[in-house]
TIGU-298283 format. One record per residue (C-alpha): residue in three letters; residue number from 1; x, y, z. Coordinates in nm, 3 decimals, m for minus. Example, Ala and Ser with C-alpha at 12.3 -4.5 7.8 and 13.67 -1.06 7.14 Angstrom:
# TIGU-298283
SITE   residuo   num        px        py        pz
SITE       ALA     1     1.230    m0.450     0.780
SITE       SER     2     1.367    m0.106     0.714
END
This chain:
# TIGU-298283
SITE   residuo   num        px        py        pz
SITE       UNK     1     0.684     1.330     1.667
SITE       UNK     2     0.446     1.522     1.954
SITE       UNK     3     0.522     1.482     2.291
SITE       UNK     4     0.351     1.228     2.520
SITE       UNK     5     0.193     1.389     2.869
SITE       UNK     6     0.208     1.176     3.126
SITE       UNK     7    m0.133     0.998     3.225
SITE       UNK     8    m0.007     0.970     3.571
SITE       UNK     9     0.035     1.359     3.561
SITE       UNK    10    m0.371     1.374     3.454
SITE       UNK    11    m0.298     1.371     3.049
SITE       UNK    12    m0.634     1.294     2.930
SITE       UNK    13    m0.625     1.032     2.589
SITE       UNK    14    m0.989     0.989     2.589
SITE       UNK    15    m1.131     1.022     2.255
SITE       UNK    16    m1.363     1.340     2.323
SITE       UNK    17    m0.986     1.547     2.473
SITE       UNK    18    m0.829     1.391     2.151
SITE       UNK    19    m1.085     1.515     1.941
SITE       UNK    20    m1.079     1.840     2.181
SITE       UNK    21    m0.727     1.901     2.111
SITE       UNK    22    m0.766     1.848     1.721
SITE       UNK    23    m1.042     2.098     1.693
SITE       UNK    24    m0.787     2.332     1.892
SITE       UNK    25    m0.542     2.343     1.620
SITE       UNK    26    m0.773     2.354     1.357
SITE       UNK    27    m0.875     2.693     1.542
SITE       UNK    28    m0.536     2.780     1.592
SITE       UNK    29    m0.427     2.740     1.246
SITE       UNK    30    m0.704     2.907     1.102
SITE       UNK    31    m0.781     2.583     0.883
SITE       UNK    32    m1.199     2.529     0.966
SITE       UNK    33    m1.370     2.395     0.828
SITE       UNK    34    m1.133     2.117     0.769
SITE       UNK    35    m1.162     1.779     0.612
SITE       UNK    36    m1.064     1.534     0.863
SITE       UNK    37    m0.873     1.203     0.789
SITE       UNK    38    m0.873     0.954     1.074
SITE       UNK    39    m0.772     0.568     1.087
SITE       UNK    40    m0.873     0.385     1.400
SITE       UNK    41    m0.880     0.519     1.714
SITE       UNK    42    m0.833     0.841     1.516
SITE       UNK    43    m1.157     0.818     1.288
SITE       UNK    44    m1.337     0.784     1.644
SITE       UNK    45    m1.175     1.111     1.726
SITE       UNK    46    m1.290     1.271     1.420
SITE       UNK    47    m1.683     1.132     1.452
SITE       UNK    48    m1.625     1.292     1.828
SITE       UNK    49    m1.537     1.668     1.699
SITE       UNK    50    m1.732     1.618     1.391
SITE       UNK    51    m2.039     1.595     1.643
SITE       UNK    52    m1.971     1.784     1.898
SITE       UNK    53    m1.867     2.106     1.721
SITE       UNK    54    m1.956     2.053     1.303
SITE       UNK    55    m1.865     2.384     1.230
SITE       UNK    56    m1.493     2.275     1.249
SITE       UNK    57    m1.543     2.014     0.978
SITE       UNK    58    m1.634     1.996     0.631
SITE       UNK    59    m1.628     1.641     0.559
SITE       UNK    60    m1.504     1.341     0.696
SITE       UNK    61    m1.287     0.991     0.601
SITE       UNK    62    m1.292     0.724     0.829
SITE       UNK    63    m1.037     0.477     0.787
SITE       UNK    64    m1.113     0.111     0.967
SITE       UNK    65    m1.282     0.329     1.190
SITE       UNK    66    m1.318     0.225     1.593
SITE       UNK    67    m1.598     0.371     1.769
SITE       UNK    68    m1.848     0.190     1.551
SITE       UNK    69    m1.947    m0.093     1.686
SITE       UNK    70    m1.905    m0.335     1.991
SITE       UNK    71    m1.616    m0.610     1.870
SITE       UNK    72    m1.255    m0.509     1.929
SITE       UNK    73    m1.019    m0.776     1.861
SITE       UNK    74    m0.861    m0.889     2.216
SITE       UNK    75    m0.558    m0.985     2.018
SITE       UNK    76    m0.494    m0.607     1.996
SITE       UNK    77    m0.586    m0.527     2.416
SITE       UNK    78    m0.312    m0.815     2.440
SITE       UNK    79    m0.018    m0.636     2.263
SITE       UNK    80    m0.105    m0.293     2.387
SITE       UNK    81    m0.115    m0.437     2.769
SITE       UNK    82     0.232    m0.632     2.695
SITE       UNK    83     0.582    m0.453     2.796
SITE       UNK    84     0.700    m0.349     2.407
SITE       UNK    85     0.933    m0.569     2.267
SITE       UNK    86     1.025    m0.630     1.929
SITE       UNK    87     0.831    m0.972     1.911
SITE       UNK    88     0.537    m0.777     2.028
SITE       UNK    89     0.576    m0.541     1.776
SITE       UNK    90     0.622    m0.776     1.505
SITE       UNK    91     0.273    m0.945     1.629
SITE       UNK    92     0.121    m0.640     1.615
SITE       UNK    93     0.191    m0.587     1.311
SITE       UNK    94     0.110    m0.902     1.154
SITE       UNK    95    m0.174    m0.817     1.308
SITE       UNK    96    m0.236    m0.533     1.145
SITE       UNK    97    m0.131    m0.676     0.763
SITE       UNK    98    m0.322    m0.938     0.573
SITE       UNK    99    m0.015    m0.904     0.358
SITE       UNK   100     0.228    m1.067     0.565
SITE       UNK   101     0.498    m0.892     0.300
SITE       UNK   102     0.453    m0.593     0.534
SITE       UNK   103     0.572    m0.752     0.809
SITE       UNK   104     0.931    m0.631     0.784
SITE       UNK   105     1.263    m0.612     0.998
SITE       UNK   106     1.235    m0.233     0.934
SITE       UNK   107     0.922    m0.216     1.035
SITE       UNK   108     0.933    m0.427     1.348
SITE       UNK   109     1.224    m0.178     1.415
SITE       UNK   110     1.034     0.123     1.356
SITE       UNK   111     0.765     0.028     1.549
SITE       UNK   112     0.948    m0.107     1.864
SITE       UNK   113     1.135     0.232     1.856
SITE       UNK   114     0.819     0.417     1.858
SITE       UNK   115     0.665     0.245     2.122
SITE       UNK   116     0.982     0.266     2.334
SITE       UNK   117     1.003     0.678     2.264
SITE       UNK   118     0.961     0.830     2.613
SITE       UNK   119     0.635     0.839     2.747
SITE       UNK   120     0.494     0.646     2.446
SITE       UNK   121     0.380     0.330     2.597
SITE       UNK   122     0.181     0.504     2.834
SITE       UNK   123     0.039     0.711     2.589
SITE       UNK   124    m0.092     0.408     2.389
SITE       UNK   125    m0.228     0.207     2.723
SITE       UNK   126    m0.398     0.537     2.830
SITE       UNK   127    m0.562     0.581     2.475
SITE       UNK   128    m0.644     0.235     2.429
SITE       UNK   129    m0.815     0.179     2.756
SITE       UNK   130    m1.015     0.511     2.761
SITE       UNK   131    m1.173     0.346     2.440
SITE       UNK   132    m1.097    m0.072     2.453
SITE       UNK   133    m1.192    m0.306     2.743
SITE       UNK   134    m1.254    m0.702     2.700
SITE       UNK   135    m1.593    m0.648     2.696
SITE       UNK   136    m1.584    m0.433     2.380
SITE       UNK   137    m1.552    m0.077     2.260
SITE       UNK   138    m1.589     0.168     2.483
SITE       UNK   139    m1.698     0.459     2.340
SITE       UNK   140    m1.910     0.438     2.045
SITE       UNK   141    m2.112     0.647     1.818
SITE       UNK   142    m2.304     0.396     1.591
SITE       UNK   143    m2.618     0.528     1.758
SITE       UNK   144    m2.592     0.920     1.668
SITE       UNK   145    m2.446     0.860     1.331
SITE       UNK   146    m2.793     1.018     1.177
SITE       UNK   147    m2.675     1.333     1.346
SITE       UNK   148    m2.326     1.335     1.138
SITE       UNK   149    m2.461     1.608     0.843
SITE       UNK   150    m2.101     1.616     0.668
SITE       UNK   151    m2.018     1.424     0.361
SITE       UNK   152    m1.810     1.120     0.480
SITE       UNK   153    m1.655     0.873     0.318
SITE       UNK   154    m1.569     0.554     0.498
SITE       UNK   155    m1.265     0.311     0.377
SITE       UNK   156    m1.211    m0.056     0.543
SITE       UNK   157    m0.982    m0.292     0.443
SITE       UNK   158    m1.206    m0.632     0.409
SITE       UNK   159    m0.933    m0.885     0.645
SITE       UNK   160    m0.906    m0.619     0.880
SITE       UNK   161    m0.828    m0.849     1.196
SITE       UNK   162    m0.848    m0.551     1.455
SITE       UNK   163    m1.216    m0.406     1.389
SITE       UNK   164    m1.492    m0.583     1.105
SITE       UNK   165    m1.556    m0.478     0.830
SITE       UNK   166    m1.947    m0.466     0.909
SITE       UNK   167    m1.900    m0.193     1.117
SITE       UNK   168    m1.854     0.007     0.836
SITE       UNK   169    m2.078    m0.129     0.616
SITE       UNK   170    m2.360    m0.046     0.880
SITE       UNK   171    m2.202     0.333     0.938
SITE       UNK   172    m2.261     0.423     0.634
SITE       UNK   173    m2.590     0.287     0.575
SITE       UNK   174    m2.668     0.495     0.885
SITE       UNK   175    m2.536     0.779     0.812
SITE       UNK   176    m2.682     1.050     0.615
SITE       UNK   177    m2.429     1.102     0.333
SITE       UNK   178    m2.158     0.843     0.391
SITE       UNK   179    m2.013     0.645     0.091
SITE       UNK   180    m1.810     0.296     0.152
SITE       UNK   181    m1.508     0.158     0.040
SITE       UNK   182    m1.435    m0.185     0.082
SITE       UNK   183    m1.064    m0.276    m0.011
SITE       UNK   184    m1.017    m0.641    m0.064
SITE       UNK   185    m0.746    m0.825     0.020
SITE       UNK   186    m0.651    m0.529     0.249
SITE       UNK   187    m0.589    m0.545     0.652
SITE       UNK   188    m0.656    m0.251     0.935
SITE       UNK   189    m0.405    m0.058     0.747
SITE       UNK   190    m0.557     0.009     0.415
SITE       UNK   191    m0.386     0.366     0.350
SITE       UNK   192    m0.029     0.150     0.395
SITE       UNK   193    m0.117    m0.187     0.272
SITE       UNK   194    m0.311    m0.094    m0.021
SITE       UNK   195    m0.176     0.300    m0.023
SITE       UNK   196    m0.217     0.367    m0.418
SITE       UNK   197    m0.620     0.244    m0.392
SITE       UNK   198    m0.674     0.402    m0.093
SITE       UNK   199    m0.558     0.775    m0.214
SITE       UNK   200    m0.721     0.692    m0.565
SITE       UNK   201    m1.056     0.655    m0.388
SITE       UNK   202    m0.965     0.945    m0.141
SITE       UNK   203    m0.914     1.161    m0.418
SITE       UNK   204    m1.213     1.064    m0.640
SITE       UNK   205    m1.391     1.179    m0.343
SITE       UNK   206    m1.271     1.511    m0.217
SITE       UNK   207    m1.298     1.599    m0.645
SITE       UNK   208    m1.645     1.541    m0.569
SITE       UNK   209    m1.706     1.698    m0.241
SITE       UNK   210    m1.913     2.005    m0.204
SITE       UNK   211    m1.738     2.362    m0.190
SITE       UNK   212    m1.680     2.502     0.184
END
């Protein structure tokens, strides 16, 4: 697991210096230009360095992406602003899963002890607010997405309860060489839920994608 700066400290979790620090170990590593994976909060990340420096990235998936649209689901702002707690993380996670099978004592487990890990919490309130407010999303891209040139594929599970579906439907549509994927039956967290469809579909497409 990475460490968690302290926001208090001035540890910045706003998309663009998450999408800053991605493109810095892309560098680092020698790995650009990279095909970039990103669920959530993390596909709004990838859009961001996709953007603002395309040379680092060869294509992109965007997984229940955020940063596409207005509606956030203020069922999420309510369990990231509550103190963790295993019942909050169990909510969160059914939440998350249409199929409530998902919804397990490990799981609740795992994810109370990841949002108790030090610094965590803060982490996710920092990230979540630069991005999420009651009034909607934050920071959004739906209105340059005719500048993305990469190939991208986009993947949404269709009962995701966090961010819709349309979203993505629209993203791609306005996007210049975007493919969708609607999963059915499938929540906010296709690549677990549904994780067998989701790399079959990931995989058809990088066998298709253009050489670097």
């Amino acid at each position: 697991s990475s460490s968690k700066p302290n926001p208090e400290d001035g540890a910045d979790y706003s998309v663009p210096a998450l999408a800053s620090s991605v493109g810095e170990v892309i560098e680092k590593l020698d790995l650009a230009p990279a095909v970039l994976i990103g669920h959530s909060l993390g596909g709004a990340a990838a859009l961001d360095l996709a953007l603002s420096r395309p040379k680092l990235v060869r294509g992109l998936v965007l997984v229940n992406s955020a940063g596409l649209g207005a509606e956030v689901s203020n069922d999420l702002l309510d369990r990231i602003e509550a103190e963790p707690s295993r019942e909050e993380a169990r909510k969160l996670l059914d939440l998350f899963f249409a199929d409530k099978r998902f919804v397990l004592d490990r799981g609740i487990d795992d994810m109370y002890a990841s949002r108790t890990a030090p610094g965590a919490d803060a982490a996710v309130k920092a990230a979540a607010s630069a991005a999420f407010s009651r009034e909607g999303q934050a920071i959004r891209y739906d209105e340059r997405l005719s500048e993305v040139t990469q190939p991208t594929l986009i993947v949404w599970g269709e009962q995701d309860a966090v961010l819709p579906a349309a979203h993505g439907v629209a993203a791609a549509k306005a996007m210049p060489r975007a493919w969708f994927e609607l999963l059915e039956g499938v929540g906010h967290v296709p690549q677990i839920e549904a994780s067998e469809a989701f790399s079959d579909v990931v995989k058809r497409w990088l066998a298709a994608l253009p050489a670097s």
